[in-house]
mmCIF file of the N, C-alpha and C atoms, coordinates in Angstrom:
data_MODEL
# 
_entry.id   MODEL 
# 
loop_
_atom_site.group_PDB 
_atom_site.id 
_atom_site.type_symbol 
_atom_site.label_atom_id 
_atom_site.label_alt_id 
_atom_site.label_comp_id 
_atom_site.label_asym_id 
_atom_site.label_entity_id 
_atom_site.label_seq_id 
_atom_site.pdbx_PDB_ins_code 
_atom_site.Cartn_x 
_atom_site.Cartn_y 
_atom_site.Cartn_z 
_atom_site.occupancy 
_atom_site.B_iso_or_equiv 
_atom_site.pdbx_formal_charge 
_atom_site.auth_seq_id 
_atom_site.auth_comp_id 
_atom_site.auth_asym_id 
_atom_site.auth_atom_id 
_atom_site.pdbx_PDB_model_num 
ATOM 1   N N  . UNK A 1 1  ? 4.828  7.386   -37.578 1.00 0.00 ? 1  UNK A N  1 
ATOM 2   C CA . UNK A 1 1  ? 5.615  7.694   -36.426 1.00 0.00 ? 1  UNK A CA 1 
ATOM 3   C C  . UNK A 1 1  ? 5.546  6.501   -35.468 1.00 0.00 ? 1  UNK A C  1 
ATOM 4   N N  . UNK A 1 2  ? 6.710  6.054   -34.924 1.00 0.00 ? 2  UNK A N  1 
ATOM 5   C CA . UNK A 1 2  ? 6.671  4.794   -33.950 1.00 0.00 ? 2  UNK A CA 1 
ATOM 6   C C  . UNK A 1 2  ? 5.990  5.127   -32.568 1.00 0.00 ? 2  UNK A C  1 
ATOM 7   N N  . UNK A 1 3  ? 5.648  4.780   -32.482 1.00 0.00 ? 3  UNK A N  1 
ATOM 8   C CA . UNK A 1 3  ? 5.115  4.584   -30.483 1.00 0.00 ? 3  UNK A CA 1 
ATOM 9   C C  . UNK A 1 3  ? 6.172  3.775   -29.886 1.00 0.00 ? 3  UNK A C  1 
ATOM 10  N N  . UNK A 1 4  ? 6.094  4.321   -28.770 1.00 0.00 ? 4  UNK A N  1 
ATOM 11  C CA . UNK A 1 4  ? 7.226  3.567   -27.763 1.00 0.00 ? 4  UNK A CA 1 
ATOM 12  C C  . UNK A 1 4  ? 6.163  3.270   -26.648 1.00 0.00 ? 4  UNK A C  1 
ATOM 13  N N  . UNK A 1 5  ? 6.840  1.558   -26.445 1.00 0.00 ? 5  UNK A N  1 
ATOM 14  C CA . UNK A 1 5  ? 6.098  0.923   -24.835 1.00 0.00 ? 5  UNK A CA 1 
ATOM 15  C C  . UNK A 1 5  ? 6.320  1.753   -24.122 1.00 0.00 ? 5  UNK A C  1 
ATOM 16  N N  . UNK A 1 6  ? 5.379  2.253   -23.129 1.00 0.00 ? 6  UNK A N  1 
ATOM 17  C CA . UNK A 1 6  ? 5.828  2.301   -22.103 1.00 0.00 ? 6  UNK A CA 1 
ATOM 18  C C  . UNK A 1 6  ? 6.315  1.056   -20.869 1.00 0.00 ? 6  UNK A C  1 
ATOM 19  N N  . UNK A 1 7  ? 7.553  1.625   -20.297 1.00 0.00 ? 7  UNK A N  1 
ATOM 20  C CA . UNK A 1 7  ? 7.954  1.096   -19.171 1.00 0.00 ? 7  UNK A CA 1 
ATOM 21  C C  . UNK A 1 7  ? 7.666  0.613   -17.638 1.00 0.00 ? 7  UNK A C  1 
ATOM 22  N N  . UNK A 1 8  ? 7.406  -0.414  -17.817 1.00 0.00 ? 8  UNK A N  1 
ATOM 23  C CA . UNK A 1 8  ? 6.977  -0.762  -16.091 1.00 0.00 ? 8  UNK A CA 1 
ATOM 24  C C  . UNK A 1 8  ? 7.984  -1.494  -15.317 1.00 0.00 ? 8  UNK A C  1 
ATOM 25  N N  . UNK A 1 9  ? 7.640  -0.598  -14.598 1.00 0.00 ? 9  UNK A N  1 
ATOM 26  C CA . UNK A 1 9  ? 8.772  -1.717  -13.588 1.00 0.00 ? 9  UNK A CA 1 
ATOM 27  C C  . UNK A 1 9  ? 8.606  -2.686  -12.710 1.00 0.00 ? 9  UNK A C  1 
ATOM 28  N N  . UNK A 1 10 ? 9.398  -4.145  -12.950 1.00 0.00 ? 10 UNK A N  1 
ATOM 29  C CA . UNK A 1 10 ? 9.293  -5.177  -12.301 1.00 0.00 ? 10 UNK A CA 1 
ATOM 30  C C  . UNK A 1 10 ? 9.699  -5.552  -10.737 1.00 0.00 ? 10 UNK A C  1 
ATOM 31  N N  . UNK A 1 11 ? 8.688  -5.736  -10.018 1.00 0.00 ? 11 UNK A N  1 
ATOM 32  C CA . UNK A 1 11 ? 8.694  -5.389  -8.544  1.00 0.00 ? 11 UNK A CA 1 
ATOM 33  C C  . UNK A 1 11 ? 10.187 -6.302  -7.975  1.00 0.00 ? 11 UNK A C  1 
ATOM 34  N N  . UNK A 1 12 ? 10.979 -5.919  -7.740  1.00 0.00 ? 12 UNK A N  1 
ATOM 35  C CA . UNK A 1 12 ? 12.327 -6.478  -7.558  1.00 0.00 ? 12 UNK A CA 1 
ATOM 36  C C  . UNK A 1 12 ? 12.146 -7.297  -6.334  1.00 0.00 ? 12 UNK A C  1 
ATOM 37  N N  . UNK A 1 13 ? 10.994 -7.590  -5.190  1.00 0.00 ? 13 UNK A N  1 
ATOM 38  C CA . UNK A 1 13 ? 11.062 -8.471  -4.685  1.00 0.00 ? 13 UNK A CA 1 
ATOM 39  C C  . UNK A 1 13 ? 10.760 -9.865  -5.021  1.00 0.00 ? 13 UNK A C  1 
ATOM 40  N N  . UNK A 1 14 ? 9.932  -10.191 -6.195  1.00 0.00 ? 14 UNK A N  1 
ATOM 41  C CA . UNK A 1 14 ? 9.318  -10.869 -6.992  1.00 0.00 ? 14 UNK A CA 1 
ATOM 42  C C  . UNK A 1 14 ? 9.303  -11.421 -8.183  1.00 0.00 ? 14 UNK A C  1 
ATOM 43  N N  . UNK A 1 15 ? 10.177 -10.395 -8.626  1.00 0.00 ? 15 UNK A N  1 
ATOM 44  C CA . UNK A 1 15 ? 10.980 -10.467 -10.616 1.00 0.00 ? 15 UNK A CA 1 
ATOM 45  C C  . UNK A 1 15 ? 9.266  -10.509 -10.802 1.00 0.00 ? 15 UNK A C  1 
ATOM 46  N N  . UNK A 1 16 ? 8.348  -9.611  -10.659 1.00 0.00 ? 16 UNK A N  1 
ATOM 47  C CA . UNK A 1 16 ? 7.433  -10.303 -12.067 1.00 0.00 ? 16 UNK A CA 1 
ATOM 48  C C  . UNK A 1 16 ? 6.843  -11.122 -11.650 1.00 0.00 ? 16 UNK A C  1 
ATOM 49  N N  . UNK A 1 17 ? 6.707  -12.201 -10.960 1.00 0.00 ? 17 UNK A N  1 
ATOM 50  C CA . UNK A 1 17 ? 5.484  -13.524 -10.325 1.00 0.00 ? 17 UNK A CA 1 
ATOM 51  C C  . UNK A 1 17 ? 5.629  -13.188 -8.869  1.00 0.00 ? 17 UNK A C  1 
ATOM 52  N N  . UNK A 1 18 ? 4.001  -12.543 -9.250  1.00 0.00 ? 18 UNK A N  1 
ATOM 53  C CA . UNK A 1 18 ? 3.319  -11.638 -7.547  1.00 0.00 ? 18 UNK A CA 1 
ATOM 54  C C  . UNK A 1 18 ? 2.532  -13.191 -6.915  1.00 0.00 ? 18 UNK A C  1 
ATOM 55  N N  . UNK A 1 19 ? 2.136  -13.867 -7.643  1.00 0.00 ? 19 UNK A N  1 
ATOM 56  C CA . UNK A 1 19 ? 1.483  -15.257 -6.576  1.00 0.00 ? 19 UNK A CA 1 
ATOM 57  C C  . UNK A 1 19 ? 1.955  -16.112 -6.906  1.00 0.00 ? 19 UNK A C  1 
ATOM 58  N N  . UNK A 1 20 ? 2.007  -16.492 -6.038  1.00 0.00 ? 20 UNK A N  1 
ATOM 59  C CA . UNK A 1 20 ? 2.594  -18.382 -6.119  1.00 0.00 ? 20 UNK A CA 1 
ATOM 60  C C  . UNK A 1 20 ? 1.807  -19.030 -5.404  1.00 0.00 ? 20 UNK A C  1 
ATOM 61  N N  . UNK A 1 21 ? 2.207  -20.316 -5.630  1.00 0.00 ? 21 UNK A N  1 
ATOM 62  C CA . UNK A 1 21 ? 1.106  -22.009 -4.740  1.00 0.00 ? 21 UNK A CA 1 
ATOM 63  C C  . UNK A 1 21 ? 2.217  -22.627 -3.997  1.00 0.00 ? 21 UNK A C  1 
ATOM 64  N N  . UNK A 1 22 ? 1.845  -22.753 -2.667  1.00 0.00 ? 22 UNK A N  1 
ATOM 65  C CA . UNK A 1 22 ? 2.742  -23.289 -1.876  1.00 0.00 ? 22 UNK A CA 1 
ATOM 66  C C  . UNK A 1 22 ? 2.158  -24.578 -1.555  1.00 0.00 ? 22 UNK A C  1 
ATOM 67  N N  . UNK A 1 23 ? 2.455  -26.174 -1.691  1.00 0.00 ? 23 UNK A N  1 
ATOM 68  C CA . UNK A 1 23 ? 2.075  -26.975 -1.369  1.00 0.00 ? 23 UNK A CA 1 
ATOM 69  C C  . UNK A 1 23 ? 2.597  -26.894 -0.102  1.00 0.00 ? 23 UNK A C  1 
ATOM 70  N N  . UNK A 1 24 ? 1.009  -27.493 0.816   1.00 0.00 ? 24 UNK A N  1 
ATOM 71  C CA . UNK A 1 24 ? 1.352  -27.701 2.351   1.00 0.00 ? 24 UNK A CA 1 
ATOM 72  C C  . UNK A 1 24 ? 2.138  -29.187 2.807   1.00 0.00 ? 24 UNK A C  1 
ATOM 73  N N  . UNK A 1 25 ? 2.248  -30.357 1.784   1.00 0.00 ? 25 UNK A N  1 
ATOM 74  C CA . UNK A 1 25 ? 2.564  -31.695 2.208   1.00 0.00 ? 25 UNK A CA 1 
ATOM 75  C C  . UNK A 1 25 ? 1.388  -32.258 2.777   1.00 0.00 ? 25 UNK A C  1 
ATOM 76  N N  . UNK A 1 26 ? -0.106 -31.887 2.865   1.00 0.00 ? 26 UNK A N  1 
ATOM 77  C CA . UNK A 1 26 ? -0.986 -32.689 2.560   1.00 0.00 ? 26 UNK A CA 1 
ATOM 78  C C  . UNK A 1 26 ? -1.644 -33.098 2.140   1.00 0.00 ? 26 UNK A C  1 
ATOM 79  N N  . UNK A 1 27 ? -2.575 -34.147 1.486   1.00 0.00 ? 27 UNK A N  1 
ATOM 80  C CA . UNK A 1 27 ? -3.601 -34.464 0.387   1.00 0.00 ? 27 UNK A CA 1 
ATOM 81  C C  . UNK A 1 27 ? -5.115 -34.345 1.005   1.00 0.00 ? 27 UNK A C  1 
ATOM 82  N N  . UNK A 1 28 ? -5.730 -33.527 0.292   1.00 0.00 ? 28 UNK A N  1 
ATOM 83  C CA . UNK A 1 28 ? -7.704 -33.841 0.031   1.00 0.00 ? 28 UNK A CA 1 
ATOM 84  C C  . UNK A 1 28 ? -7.816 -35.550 0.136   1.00 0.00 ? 28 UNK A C  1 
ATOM 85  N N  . UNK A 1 29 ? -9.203 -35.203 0.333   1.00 0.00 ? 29 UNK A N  1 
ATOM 86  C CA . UNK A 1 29 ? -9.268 -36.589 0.330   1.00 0.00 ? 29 UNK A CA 1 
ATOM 87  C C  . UNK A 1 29 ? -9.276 -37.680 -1.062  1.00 0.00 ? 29 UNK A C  1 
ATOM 88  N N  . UNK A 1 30 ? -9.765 -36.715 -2.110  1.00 0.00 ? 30 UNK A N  1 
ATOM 89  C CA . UNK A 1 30 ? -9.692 -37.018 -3.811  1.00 0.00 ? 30 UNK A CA 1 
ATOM 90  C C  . UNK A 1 30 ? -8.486 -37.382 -4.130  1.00 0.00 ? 30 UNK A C  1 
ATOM 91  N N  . UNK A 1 31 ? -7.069 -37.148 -3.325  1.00 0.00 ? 31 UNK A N  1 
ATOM 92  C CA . UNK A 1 31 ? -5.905 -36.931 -3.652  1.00 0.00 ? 31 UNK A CA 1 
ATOM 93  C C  . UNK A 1 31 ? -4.907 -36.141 -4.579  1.00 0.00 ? 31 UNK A C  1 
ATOM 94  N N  . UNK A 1 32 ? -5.727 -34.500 -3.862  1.00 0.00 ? 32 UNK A N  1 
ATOM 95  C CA . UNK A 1 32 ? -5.095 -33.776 -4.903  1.00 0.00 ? 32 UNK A CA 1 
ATOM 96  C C  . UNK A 1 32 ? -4.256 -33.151 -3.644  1.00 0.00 ? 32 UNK A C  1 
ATOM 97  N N  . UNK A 1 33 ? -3.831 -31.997 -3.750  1.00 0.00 ? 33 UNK A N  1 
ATOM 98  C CA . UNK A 1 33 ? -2.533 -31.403 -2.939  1.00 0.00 ? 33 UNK A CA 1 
ATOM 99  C C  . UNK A 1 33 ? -3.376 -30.201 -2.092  1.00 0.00 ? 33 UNK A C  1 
ATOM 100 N N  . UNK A 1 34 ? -2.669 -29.884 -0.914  1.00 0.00 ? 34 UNK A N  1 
ATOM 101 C CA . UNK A 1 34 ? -3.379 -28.717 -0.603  1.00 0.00 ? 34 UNK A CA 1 
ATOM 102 C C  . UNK A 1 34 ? -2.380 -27.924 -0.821  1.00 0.00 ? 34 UNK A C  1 
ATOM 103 N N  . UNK A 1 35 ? -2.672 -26.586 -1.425  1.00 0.00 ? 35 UNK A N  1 
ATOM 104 C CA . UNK A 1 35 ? -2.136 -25.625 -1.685  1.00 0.00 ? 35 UNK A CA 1 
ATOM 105 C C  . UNK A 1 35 ? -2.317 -23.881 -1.051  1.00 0.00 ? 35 UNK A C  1 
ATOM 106 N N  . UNK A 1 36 ? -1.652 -23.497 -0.624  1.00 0.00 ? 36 UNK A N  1 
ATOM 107 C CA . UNK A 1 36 ? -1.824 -22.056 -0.247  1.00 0.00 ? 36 UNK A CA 1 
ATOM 108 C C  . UNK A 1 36 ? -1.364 -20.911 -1.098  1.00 0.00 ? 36 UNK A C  1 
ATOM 109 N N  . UNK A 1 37 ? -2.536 -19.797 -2.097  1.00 0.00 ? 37 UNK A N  1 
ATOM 110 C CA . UNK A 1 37 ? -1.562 -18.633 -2.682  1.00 0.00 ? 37 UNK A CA 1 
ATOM 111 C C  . UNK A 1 37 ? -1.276 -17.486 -1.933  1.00 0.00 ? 37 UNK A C  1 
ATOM 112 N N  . UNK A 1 38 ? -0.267 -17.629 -2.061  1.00 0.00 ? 38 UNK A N  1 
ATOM 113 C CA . UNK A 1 38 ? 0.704  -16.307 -1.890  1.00 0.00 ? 38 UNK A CA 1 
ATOM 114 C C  . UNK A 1 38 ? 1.119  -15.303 -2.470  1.00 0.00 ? 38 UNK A C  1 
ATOM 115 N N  . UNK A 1 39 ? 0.242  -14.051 -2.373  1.00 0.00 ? 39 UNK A N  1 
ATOM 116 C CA . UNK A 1 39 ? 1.169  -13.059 -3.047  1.00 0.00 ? 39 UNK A CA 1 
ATOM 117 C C  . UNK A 1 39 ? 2.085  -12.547 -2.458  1.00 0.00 ? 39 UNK A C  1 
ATOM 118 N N  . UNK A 1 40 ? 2.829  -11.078 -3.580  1.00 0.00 ? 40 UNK A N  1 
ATOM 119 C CA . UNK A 1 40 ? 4.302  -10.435 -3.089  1.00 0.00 ? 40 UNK A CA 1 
ATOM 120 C C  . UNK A 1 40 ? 3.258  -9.509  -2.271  1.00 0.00 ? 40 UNK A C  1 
ATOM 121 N N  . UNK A 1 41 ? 4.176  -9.325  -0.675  1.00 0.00 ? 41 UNK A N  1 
ATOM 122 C CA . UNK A 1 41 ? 3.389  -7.812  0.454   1.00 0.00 ? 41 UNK A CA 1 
ATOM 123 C C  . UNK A 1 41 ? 3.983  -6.176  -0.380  1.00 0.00 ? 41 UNK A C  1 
ATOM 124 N N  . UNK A 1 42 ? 4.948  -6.764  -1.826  1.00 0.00 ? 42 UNK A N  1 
ATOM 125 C CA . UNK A 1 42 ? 5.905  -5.719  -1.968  1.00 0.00 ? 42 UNK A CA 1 
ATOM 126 C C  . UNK A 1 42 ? 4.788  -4.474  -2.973  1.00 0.00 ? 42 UNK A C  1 
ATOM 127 N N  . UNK A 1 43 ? 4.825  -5.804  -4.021  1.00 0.00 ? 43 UNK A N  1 
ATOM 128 C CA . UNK A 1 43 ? 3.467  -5.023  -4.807  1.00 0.00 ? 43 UNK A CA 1 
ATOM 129 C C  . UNK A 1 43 ? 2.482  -5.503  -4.902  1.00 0.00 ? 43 UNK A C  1 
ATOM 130 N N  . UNK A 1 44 ? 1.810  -6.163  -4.106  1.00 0.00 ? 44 UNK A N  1 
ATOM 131 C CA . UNK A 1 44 ? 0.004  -6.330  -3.371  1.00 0.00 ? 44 UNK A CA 1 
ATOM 132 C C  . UNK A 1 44 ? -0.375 -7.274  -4.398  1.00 0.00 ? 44 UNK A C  1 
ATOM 133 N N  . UNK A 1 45 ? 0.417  -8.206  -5.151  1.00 0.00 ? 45 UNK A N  1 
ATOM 134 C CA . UNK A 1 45 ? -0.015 -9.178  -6.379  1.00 0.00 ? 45 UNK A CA 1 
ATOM 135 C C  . UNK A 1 45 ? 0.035  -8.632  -7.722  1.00 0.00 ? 45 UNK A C  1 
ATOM 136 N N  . UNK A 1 46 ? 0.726  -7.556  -8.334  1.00 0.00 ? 46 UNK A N  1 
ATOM 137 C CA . UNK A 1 46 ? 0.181  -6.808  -9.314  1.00 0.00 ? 46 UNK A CA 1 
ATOM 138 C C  . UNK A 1 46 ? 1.641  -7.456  -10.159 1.00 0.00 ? 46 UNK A C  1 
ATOM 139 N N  . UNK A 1 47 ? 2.727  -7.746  -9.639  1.00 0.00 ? 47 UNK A N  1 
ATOM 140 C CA . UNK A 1 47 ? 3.631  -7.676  -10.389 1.00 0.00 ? 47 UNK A CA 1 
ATOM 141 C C  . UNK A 1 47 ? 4.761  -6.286  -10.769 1.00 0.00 ? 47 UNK A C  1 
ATOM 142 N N  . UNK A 1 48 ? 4.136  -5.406  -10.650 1.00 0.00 ? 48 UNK A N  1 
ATOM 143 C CA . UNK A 1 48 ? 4.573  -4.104  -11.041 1.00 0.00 ? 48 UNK A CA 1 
ATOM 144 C C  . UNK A 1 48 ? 5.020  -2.939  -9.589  1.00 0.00 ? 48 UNK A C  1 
ATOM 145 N N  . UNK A 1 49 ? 6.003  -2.368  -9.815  1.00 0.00 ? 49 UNK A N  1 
ATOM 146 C CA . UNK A 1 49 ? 6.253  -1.299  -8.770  1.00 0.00 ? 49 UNK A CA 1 
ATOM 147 C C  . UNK A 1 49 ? 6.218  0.451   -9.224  1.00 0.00 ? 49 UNK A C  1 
ATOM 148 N N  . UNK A 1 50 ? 5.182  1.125   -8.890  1.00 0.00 ? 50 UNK A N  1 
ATOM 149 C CA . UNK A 1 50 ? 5.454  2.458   -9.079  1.00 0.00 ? 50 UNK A CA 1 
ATOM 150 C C  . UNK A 1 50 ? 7.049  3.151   -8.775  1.00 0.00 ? 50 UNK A C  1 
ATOM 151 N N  . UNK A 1 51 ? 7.209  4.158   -9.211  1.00 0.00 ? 51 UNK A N  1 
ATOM 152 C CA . UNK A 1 51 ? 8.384  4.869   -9.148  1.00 0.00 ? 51 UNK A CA 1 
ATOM 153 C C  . UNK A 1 51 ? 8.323  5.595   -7.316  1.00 0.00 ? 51 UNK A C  1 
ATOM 154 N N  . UNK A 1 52 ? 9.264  5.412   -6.922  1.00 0.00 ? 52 UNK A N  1 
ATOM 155 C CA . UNK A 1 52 ? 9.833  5.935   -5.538  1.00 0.00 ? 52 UNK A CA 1 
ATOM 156 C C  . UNK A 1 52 ? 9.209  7.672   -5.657  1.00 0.00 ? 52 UNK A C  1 
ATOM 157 N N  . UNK A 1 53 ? 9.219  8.835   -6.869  1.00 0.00 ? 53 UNK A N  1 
ATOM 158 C CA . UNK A 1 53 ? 8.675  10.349  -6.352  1.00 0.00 ? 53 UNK A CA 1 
ATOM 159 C C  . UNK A 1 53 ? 7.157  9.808   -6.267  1.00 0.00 ? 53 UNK A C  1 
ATOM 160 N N  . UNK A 1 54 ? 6.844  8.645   -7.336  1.00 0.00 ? 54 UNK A N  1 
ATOM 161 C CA . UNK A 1 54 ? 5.157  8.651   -7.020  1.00 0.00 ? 54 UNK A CA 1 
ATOM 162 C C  . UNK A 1 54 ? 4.725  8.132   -5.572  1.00 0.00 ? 54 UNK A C  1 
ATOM 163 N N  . UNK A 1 55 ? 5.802  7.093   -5.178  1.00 0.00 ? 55 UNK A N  1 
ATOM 164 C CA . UNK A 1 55 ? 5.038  6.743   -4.028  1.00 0.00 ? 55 UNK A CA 1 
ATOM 165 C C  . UNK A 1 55 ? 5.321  7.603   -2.898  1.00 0.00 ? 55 UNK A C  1 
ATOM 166 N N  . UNK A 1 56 ? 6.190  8.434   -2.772  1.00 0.00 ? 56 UNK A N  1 
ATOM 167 C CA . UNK A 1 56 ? 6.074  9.556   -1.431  1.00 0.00 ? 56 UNK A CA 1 
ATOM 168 C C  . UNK A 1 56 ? 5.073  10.558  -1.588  1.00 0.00 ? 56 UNK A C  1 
ATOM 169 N N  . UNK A 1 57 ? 4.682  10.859  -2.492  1.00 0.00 ? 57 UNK A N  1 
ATOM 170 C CA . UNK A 1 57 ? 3.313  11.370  -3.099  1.00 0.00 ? 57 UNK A CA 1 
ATOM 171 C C  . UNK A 1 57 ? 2.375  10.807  -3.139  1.00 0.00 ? 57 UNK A C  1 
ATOM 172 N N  . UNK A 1 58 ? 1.785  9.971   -3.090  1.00 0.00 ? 58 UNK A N  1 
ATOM 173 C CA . UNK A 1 58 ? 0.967  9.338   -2.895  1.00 0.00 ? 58 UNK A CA 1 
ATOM 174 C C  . UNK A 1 58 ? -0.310 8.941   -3.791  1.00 0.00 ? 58 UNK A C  1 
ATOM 175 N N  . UNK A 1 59 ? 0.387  8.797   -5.068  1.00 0.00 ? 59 UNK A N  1 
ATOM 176 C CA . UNK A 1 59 ? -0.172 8.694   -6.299  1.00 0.00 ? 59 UNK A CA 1 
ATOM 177 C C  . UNK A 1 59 ? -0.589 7.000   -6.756  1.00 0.00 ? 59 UNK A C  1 
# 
């Protein structure tokens, strides 16, 4: 009998890449980059969005 994936859904503010590296435009002193990560505020870095009845519920 087949199994079926289950479905997750991709946080539509984000498509899917919850952090990113934002170069600031300045260098360490080694001369590497400074960078800041950023995740999505949408889904807290996870990538994924629960369904709208779960989240008024609070599941």
């Amino acid at each position: 009998m087949p199994q079926h994936a289950q479905i997750t859904r991709v946080c539509r503010d984000c498509d899917g890449f919850p952090v990113v590296a934002i170069t600031t435009g300045t260098r360490h002193r080694d001369g590497t980059r400074a960078t800041l990560r950023i995740t999505c505020p949408a889904c807290k870095g996870t990538g994924h969005t629960v369904p709208a009845a779960l989240a008024r519920t609070g599941r």
